[in-house]
N, CA, C and O atoms as CSV, one atom per row, in Angstrom:
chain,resi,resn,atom,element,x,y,z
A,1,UNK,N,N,-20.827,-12.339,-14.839
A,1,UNK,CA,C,-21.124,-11.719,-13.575
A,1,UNK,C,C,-21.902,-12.717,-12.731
A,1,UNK,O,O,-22.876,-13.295,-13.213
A,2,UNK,N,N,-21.565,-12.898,-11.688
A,2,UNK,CA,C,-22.363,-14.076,-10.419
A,2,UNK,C,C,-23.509,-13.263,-10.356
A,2,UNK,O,O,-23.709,-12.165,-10.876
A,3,UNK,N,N,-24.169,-13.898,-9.708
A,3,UNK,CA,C,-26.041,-13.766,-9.699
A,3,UNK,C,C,-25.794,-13.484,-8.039
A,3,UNK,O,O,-24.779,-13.787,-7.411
A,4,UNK,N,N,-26.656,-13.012,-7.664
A,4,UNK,CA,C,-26.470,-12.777,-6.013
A,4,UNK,C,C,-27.697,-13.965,-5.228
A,4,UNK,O,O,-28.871,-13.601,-5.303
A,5,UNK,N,N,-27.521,-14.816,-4.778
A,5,UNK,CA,C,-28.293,-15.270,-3.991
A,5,UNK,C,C,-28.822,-14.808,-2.945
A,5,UNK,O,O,-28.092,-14.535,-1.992
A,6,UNK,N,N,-30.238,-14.607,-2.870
A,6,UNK,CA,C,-31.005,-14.010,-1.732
A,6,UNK,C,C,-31.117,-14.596,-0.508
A,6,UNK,O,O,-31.373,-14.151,0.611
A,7,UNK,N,N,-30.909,-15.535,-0.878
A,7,UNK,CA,C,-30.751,-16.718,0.965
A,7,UNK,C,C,-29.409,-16.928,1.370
A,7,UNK,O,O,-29.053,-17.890,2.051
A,8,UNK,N,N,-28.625,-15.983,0.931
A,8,UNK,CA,C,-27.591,-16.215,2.086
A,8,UNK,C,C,-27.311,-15.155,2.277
A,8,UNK,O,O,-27.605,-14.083,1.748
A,9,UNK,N,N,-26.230,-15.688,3.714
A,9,UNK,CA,C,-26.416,-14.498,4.378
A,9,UNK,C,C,-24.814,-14.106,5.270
A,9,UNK,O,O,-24.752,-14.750,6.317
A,10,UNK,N,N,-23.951,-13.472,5.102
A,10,UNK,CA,C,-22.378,-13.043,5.836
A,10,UNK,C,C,-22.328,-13.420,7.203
A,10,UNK,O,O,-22.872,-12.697,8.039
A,11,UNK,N,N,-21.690,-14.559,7.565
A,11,UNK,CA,C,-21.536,-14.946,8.658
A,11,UNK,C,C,-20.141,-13.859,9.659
A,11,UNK,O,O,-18.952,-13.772,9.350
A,12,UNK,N,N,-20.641,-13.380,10.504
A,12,UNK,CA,C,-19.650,-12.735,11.631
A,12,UNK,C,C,-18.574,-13.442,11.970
A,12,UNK,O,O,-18.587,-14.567,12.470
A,13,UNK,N,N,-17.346,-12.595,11.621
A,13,UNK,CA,C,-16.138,-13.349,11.968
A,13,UNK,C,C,-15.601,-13.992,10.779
A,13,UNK,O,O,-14.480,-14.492,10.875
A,14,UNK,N,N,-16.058,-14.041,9.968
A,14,UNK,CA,C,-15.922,-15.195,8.482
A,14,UNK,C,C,-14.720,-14.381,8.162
A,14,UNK,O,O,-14.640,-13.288,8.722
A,15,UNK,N,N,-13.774,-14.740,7.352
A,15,UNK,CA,C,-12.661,-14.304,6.767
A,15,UNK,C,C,-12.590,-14.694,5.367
A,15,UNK,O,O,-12.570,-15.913,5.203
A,16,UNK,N,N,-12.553,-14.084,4.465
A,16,UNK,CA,C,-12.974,-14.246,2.937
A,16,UNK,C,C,-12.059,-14.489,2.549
A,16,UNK,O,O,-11.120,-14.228,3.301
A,17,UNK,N,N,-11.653,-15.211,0.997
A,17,UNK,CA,C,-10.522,-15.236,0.627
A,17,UNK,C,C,-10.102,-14.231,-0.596
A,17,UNK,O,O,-10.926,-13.970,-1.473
A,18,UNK,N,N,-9.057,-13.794,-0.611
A,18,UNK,CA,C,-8.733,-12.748,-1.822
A,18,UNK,C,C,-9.384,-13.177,-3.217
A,18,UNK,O,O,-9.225,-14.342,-3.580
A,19,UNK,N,N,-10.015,-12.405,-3.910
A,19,UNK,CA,C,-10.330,-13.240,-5.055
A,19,UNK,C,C,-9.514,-12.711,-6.428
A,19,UNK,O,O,-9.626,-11.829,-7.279
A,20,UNK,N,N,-8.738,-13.682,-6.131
A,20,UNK,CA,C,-7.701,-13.540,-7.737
A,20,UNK,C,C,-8.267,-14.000,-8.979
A,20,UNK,O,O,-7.617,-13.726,-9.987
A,21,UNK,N,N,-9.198,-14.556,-9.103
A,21,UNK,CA,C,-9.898,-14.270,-10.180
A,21,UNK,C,C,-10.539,-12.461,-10.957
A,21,UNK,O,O,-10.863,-12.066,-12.076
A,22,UNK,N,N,-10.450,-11.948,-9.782
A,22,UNK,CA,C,-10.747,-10.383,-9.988
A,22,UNK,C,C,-9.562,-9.389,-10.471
A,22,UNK,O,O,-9.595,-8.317,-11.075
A,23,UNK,N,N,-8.213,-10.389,-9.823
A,23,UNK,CA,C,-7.042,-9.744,-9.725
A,23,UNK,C,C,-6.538,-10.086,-11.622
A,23,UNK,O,O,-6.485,-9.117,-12.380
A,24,UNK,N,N,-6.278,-11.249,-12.057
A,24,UNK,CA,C,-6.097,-11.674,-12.849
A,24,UNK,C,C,-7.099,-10.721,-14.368
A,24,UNK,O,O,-6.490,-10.369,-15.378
A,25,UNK,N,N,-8.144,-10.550,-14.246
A,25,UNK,CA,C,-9.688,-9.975,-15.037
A,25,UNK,C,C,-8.733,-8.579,-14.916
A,25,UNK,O,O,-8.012,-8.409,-15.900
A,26,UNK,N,N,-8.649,-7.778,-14.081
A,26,UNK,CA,C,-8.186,-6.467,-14.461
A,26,UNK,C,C,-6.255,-6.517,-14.314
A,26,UNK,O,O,-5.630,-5.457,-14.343
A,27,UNK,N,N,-5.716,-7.525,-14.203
A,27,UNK,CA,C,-4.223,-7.403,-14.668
A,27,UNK,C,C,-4.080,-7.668,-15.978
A,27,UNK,O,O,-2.919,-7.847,-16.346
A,28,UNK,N,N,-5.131,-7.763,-16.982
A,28,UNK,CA,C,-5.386,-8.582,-18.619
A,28,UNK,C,C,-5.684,-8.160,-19.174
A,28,UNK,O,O,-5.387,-8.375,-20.350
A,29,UNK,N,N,-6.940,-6.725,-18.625
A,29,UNK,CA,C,-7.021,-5.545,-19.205
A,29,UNK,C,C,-6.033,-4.538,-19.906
A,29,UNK,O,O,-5.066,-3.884,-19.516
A,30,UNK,N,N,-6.750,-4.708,-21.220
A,30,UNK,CA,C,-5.924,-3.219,-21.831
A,30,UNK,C,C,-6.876,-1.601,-21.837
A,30,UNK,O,O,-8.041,-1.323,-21.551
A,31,UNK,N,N,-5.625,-0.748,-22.344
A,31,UNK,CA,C,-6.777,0.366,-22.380
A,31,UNK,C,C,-7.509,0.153,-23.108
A,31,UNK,O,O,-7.360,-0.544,-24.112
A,32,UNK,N,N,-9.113,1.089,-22.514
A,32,UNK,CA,C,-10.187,0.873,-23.505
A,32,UNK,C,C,-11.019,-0.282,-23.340
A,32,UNK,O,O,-11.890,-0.358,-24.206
A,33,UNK,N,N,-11.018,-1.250,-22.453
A,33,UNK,CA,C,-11.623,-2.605,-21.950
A,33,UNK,C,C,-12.072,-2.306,-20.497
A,33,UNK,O,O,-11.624,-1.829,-19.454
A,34,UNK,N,N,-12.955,-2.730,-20.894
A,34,UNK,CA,C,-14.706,-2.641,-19.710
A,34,UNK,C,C,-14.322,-3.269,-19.110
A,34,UNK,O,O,-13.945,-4.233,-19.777
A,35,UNK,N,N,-14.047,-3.453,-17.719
A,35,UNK,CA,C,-14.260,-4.283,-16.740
A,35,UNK,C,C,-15.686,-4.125,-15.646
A,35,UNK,O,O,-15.907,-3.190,-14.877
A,36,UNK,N,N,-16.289,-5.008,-15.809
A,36,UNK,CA,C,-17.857,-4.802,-14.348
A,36,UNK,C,C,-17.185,-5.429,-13.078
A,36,UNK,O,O,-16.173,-6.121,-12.966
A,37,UNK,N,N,-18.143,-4.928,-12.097
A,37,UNK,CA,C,-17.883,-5.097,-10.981
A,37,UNK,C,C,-18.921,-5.365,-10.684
A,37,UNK,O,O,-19.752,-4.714,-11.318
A,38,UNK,N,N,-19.563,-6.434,-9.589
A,38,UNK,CA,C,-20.081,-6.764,-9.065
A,38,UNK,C,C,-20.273,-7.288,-7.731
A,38,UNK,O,O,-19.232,-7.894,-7.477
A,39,UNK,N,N,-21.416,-7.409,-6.303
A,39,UNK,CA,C,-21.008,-8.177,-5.508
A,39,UNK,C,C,-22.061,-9.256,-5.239
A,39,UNK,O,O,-23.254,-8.965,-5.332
A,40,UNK,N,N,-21.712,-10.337,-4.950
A,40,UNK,CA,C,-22.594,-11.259,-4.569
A,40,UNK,C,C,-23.950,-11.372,-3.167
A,40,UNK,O,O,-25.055,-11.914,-3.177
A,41,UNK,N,N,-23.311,-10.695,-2.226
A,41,UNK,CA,C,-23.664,-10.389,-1.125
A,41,UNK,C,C,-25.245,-10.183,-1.141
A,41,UNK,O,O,-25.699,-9.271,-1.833
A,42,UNK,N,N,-26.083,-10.987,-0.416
A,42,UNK,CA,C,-27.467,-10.851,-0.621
A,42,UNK,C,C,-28.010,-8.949,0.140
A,42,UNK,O,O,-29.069,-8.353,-0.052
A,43,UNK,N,N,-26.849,-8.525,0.930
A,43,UNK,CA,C,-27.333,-7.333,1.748
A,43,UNK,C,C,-26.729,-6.486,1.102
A,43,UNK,O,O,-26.889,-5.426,1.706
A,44,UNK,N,N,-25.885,-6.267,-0.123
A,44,UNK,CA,C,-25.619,-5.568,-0.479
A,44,UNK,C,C,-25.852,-4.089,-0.955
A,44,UNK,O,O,-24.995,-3.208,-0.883
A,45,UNK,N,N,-27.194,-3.919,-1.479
A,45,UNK,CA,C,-28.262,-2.915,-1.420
A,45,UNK,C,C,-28.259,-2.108,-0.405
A,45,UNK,O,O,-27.982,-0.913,-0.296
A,46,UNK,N,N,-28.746,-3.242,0.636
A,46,UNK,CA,C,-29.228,-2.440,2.296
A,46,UNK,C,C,-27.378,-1.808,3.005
A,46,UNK,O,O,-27.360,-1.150,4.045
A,47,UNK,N,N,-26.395,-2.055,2.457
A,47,UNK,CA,C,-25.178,-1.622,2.680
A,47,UNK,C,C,-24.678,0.266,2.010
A,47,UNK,O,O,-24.125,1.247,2.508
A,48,UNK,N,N,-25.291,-0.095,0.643
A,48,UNK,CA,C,-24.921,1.033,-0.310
A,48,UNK,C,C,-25.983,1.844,-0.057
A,48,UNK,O,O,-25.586,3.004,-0.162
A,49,UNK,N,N,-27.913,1.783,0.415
A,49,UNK,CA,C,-28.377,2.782,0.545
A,49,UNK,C,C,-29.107,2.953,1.733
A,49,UNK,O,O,-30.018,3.756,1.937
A,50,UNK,N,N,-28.451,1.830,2.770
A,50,UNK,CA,C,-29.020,1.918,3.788
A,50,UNK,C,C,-30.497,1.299,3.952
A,50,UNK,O,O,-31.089,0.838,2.976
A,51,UNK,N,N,-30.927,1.312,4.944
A,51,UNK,CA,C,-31.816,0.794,5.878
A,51,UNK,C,C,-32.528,1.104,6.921
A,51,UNK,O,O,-32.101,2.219,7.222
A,52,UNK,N,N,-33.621,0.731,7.917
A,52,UNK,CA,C,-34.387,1.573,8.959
A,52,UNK,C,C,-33.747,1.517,9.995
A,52,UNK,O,O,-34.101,2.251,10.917
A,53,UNK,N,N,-32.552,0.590,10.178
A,53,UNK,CA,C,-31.258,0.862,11.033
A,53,UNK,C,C,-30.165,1.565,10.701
A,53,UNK,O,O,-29.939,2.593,11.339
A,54,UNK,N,N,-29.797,1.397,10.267
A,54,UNK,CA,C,-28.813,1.973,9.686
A,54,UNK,C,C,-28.120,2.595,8.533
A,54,UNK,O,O,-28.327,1.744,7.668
A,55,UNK,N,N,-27.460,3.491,7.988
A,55,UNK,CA,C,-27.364,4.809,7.628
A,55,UNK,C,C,-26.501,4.042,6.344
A,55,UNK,O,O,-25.736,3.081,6.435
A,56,UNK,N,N,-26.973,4.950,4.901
A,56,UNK,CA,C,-26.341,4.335,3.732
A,56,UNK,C,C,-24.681,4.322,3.710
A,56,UNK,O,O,-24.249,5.313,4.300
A,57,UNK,N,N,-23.871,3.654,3.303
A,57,UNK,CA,C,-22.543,3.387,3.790
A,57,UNK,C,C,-22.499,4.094,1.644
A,57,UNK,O,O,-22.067,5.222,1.405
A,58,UNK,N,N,-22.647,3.823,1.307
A,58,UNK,CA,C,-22.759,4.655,-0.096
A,58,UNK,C,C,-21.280,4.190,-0.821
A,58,UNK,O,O,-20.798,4.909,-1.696
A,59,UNK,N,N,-20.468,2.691,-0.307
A,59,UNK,CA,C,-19.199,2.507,-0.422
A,59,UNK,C,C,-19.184,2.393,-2.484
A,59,UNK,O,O,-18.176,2.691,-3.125
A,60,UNK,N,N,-20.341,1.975,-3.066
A,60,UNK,CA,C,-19.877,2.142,-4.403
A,60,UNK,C,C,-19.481,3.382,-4.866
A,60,UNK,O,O,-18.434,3.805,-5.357
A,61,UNK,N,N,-20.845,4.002,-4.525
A,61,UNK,CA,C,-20.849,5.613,-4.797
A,61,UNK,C,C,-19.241,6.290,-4.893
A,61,UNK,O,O,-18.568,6.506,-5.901
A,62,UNK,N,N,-19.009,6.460,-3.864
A,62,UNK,CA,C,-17.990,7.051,-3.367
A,62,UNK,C,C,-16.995,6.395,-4.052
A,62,UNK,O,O,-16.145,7.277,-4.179
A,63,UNK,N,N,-16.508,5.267,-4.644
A,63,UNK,CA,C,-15.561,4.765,-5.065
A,63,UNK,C,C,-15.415,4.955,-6.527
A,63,UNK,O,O,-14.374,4.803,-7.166
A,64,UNK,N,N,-16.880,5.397,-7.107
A,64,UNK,CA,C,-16.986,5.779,-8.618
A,64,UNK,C,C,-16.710,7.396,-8.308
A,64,UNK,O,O,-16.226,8.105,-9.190
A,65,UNK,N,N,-16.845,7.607,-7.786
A,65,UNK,CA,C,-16.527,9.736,-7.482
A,65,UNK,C,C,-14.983,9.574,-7.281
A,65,UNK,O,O,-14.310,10.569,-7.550
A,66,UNK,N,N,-14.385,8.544,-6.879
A,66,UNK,CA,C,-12.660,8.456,-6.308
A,66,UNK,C,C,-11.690,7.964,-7.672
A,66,UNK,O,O,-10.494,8.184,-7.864
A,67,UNK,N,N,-12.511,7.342,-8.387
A,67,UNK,CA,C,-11.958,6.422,-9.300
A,67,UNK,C,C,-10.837,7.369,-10.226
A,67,UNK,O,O,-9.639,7.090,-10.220
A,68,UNK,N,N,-11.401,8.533,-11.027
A,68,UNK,CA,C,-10.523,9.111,-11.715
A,68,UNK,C,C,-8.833,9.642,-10.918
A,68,UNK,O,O,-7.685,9.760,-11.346
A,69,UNK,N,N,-9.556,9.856,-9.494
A,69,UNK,CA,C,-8.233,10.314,-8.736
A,69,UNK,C,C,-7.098,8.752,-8.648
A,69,UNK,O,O,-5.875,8.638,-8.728
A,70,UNK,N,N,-7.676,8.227,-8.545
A,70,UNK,CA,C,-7.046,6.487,-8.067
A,70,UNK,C,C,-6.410,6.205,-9.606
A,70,UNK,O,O,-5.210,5.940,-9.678
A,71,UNK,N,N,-6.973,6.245,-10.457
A,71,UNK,CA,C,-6.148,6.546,-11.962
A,71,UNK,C,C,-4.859,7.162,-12.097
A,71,UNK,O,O,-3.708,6.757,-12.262
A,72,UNK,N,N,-5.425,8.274,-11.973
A,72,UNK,CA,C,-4.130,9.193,-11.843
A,72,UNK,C,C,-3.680,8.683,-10.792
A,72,UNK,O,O,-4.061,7.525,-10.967
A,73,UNK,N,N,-3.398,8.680,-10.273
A,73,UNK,CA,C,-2.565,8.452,-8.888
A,73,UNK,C,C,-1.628,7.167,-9.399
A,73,UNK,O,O,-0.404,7.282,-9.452
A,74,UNK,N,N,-2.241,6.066,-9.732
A,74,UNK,CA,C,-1.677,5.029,-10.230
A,74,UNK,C,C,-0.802,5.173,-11.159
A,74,UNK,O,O,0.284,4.625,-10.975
A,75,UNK,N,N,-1.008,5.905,-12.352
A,75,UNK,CA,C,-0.190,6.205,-13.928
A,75,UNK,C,C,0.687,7.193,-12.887
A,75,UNK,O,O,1.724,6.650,-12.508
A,76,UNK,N,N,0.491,8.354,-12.429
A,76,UNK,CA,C,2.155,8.917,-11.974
A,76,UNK,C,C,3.063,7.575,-11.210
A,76,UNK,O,O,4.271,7.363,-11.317
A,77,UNK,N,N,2.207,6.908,-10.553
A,77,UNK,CA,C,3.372,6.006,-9.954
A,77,UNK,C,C,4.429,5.397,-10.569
A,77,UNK,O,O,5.653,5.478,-10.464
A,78,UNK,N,N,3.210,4.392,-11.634
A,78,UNK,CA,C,3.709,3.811,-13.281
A,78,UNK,C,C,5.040,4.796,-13.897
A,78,UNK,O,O,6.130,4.442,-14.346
A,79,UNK,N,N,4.573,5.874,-13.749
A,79,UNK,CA,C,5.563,6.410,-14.876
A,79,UNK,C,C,6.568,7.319,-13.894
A,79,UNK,O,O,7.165,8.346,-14.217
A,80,UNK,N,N,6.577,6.660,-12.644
A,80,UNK,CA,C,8.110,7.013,-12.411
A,80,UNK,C,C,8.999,6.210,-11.600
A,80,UNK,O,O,9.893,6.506,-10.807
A,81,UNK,N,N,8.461,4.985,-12.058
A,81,UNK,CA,C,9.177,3.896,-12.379
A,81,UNK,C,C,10.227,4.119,-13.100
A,81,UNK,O,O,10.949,3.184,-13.446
């Protein structure tokens, strides 16, 4: 798991690149294998619970409450193939 550096900082406008290293980590996965997630992003915190500006965006949260649906959703696709 990358370490998050506290001195940097998301430049506006920046365009990231896909990270297939992430893609590759869960296309290798079998059932029953842990995958973590992590982000590097020094503001990351102030994103998920908010701040004295602005309002918690809660984007992990919400994506661990979605996850079982996104499962399923995926395996019916899989299996009607």
């Amino acid at each position: 798991m990358p370490s998050i550096d506290p001195a940097s900082r998301g430049r506006k406008d920046q365009t990231y690149a896909e990270p297939q290293e992430v893609y590759t980590v869960i296309a290798g996965a079998e059932l029953g294998d842990i995958i973590y997630v992590g982000w590097t992003a020094s503001y990351v915190g102030f994103l998920e619970n908010g701040h004295s500006k602005q309002a918690p965006a809660g984007f992990v949260r919400v994506s661990v409450l979605e996850w079982p649906q996104i499962v399923s959703q995926v395996v019916a696709e899989a299996k009607s193939r």
